[in-house]
Wavefront OBJ file of the C-alpha trace (Angstrom):
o trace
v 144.470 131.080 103.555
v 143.579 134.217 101.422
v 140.303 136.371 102.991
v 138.962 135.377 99.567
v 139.344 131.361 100.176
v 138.132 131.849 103.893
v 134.927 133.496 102.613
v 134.452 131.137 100.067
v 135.156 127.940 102.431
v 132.506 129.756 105.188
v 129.915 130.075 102.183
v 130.594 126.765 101.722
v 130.270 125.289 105.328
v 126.634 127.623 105.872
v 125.221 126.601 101.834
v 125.637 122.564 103.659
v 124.467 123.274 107.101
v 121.571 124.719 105.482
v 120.657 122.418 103.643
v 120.934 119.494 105.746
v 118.253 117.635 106.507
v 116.404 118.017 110.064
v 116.913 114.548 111.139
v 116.803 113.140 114.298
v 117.053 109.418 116.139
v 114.080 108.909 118.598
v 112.931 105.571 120.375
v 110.140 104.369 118.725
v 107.875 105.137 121.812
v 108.484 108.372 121.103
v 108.236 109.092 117.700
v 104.756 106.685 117.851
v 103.736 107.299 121.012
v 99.662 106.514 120.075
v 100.864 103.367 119.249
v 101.984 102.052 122.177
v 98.864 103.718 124.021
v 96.331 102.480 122.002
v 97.945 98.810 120.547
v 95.969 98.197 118.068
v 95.258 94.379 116.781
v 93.060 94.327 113.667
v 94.198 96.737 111.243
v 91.353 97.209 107.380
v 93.816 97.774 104.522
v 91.335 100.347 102.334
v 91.704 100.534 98.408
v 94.668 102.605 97.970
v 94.598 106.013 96.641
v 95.815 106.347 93.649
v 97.470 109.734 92.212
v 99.651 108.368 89.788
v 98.900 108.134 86.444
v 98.403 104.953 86.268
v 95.088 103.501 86.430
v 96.233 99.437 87.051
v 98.350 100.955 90.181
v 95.830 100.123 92.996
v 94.663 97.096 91.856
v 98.322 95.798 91.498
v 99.444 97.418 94.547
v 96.328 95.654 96.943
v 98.375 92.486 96.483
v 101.646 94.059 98.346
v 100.565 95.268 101.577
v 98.641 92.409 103.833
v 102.389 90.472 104.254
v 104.186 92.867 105.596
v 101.730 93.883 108.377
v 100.891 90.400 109.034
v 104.915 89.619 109.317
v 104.743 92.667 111.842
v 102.081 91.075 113.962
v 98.846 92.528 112.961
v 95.537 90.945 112.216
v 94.632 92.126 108.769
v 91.441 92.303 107.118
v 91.636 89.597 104.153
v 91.693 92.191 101.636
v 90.141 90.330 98.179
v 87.070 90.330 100.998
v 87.073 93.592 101.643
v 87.712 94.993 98.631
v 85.058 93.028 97.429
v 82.693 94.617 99.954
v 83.590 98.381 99.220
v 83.169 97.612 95.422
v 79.504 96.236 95.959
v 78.981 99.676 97.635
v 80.192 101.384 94.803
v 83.965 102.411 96.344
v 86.270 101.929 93.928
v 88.994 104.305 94.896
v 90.075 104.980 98.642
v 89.515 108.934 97.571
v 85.984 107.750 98.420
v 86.413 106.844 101.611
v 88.988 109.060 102.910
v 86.305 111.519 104.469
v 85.108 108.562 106.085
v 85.256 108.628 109.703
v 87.286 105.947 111.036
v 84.998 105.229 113.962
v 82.490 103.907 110.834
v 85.236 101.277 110.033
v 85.181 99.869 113.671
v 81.350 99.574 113.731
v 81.635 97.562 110.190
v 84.514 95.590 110.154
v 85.729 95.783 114.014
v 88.981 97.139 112.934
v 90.930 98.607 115.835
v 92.664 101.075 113.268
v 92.631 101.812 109.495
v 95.339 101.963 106.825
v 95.209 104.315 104.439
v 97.831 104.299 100.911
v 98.870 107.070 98.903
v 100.543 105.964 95.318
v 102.632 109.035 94.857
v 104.591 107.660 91.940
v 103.993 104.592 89.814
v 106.329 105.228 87.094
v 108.636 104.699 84.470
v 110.884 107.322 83.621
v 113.968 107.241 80.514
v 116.475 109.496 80.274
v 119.304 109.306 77.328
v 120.674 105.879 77.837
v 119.166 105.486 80.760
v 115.860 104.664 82.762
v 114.178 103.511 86.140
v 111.081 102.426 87.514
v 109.939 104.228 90.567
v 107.151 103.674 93.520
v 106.284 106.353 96.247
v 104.053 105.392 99.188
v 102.335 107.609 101.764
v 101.157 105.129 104.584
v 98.792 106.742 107.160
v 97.519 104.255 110.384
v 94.796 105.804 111.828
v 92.474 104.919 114.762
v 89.274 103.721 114.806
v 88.635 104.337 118.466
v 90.165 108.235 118.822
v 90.331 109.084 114.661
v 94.244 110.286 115.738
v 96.977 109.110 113.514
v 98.773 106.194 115.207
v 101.588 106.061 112.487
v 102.843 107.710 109.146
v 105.931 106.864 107.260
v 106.944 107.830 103.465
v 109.018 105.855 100.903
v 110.129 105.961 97.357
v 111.986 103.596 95.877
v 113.579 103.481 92.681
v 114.818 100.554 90.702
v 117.518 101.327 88.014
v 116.875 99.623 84.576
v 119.644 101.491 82.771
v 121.515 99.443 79.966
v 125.379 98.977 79.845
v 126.801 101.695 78.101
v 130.090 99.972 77.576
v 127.920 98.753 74.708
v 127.509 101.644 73.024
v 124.750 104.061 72.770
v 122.292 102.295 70.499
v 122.550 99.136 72.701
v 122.356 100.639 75.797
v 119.191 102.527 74.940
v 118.158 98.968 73.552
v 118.806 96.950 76.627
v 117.403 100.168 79.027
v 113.744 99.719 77.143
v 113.820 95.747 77.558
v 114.812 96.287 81.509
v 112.213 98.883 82.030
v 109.204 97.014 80.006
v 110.222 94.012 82.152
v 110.401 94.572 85.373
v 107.439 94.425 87.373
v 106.219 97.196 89.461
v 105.480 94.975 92.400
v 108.066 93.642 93.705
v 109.545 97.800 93.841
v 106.162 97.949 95.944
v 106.888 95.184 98.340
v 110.300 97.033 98.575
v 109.023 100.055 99.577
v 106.621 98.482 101.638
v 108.854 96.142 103.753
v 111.540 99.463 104.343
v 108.549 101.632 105.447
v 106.386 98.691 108.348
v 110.230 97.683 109.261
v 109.944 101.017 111.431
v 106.132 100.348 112.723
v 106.067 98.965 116.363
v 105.565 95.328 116.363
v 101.896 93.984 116.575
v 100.094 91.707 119.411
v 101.262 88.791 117.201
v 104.706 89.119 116.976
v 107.260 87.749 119.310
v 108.769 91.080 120.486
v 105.910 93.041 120.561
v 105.896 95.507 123.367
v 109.687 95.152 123.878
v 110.948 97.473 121.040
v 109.987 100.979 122.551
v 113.229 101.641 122.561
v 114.541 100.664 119.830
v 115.849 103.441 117.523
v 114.165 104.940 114.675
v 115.347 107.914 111.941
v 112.783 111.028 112.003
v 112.371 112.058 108.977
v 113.192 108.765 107.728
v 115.759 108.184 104.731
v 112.430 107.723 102.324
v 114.024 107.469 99.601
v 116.252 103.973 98.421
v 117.402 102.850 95.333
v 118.982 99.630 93.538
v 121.421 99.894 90.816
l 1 2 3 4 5 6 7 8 9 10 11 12 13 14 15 16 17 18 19 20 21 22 23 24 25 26 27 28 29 30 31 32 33 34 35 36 37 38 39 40 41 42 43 44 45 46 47 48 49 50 51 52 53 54 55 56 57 58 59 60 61 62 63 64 65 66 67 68 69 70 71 72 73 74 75 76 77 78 79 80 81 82 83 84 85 86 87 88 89 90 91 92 93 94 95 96 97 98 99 100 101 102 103 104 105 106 107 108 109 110 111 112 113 114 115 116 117 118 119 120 121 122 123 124 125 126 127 128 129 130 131 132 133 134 135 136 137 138 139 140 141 142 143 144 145 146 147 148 149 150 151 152 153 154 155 156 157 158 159 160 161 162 163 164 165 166 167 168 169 170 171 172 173 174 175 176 177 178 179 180 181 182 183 184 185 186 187 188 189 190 191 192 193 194 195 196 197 198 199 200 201 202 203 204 205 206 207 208 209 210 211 212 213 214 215 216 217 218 219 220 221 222 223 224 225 226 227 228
């Protein structure tokens, strides 16, 4: 090999090392280790914060998030209730809240931690012939007993609604509006939400809880999945 091609291929080699992620595999005790200390039961779901730009997001998102936790055996808040309660105090937005402290959610609800939602991304985005509809979540548990943060996770997830373009141009870009207009932004936010509480320890109420400390869990998680 030429001094030219070895420099080159060594460029190379250091341009991908660089660039590659930090990721590591951890038990899940110790990547949450507040978790397993403080095992919280009843977890408040709070009107999502919403910094997308669209307005519908939170309201459409609220219906997305009690399953999975549930499913992952916690106790959660009914959240029409609660909802219901925060908007007769005027709390519309969890912005509102989110200077709260979270001991003031244990002395109202009895909630043993708190669940805050960041929509990132609610969007719809075209490009050429193509398109996709996209959802980015920022989930952060925190306690209500200590105000640490128990758990955070990221995802994005992006559903492709691109048209065939075997069809040609005109009918691809025809078929990629009718896919995006139709599909339904939340069933991309159940998605996003069942890949991100798949890595939360299990709850009180579910029939391996305590036994999957060691089970092993990507930090920084692959946050990002898409369907095509």
């Amino acid at each position: 090999m030429s001094k030219l091609k070895q420099i080159i291929a060594l460029f190379a080699i250091s341009t991908l090392l660089g660039c590659a992620p930090n990721v590591q595999y951890l038990t899940k005790r110790q990547a949450y280790p507040n978790m397993y200390e403080e095992k919280p039961v009843a977890v408040l779901v709070v009107p999502a914060i919403n910094q997308s730009t669209a307005a519908d997001a939170p309201d459409l998102y609220a219906s997305t998030i009690a399953e999975p936790l549930a499913v992952a055996g916690y106790y959660v808040f009914p959240i029409e209730v609660t909802t219901r309660i925060f908007r007769n105090e005027g709390i519309h937005d969890g912005a509102q809240i989110s200077k709260v402290k979270p001991e003031k959610f244990r002395e109202m609800f009895g909630a043993d931690a708190v669940m805050f939602v960041n929509i990132e991304e609610w969007d719809t985005n075209y490009y050429v012939i193509g398109g996709n509809v996209t959802v980015a979540l920022k989930f952060n548990l925190v306690s209500t007993h200590t105000g640490a943060t128990l758990w955070q996770e990221y995802r994005r997830q992006v559903i492709n609604t691109s048209g065939n373009s075997n069809s040609g141009i005109l009918a691809a870009m025809i078929e990629t509006a009718i896919k995006t207009a139709m599909q339904d932004y939340v069933p991309v936010a159940r998605i996003a939400n069942n890949t991100a509480i798949a890595v939360l320890p299990f709850g009180k109420y579910h029939p391996l809880t305590g036994q999957d400390s060691e089970y092993k869990t990507r930090v920084p998680a692959d946050t990002t999945t898409s369907q095509y």
